[in-house]
Steps between C-alpha positions, in 0.01 A plus 500: 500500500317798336693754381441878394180565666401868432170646635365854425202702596197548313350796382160305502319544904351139392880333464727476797796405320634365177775233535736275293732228562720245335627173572888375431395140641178332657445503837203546774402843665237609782186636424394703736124544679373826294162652428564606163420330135774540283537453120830319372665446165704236466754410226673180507703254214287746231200439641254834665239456730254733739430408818238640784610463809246567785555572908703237742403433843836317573861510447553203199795379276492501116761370262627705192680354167859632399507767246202660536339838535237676672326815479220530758230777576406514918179676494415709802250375748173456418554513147386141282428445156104454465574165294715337808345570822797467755335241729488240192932583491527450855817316612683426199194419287638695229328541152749491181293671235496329143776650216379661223801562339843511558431899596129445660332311746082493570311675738091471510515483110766758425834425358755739712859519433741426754609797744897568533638639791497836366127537379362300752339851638321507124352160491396547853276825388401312157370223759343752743295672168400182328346363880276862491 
């Protein structure tokens, strides 16, 4: 079961809300239709990954490892990165972007560190200057 999920506001109009969770044990949840793409963190047995999530047309099940944590970014609607159109994430066709470090992951050539859940609202506007 998940436990301490915390969502805030953002101040960005392009973010709907910034999220984290953690996990005491594994276990399955329900991932609900939505027309949003969403960017996650995840850190799990020392390991950090970023994934791009895209819209869902149905109600689906996903599985999640013990001990792990989560710090996700729910853009608003409408809103995509460029790179990752949401029709090619569609339905659980998530991308996990490469690592470039321990801190960094790659997106269309750049090395970008990982956002916490208290400067997601940052990366989100270093994101929205680098795409103009």
């Amino acid at each position: 079961m998940f436990i301490n999920i915390e969502e805030r506001p953002s101040d960005s109009a392009l973010v709907e809300r910034v999220w984290r969770a953690q996990s005491a044990s594994a276990g399955t949840f329900f991932s609900v239709a939505a027309s949003h793409v969403e960017m996650v963190v995840t850190r799990h047995r020392g390991q950090i990954s970023m994934t791009l999530r895209g819209p869902e047309t149905k109600m689906t099940t996903a599985d999640y490892p013990a001990d792990s944590d989560w710090i996700g970014v729910r853009f608003a609607l409408g809103t995509f990165v460029p790179a990752l159109l949401p029709a090619n994430l569609l339905d659980r066709r998530d991308v996990t972007l490469p690592g470039a470090s321990t801190r960094a992951f790659w997106l269309n050539g750049s090395a970008w560190e990982y956002p916490s859940f208290e400067n997601a609202d940052v990366f989100v506007s270093r994101l929205i200057r680098r795409e103009s």
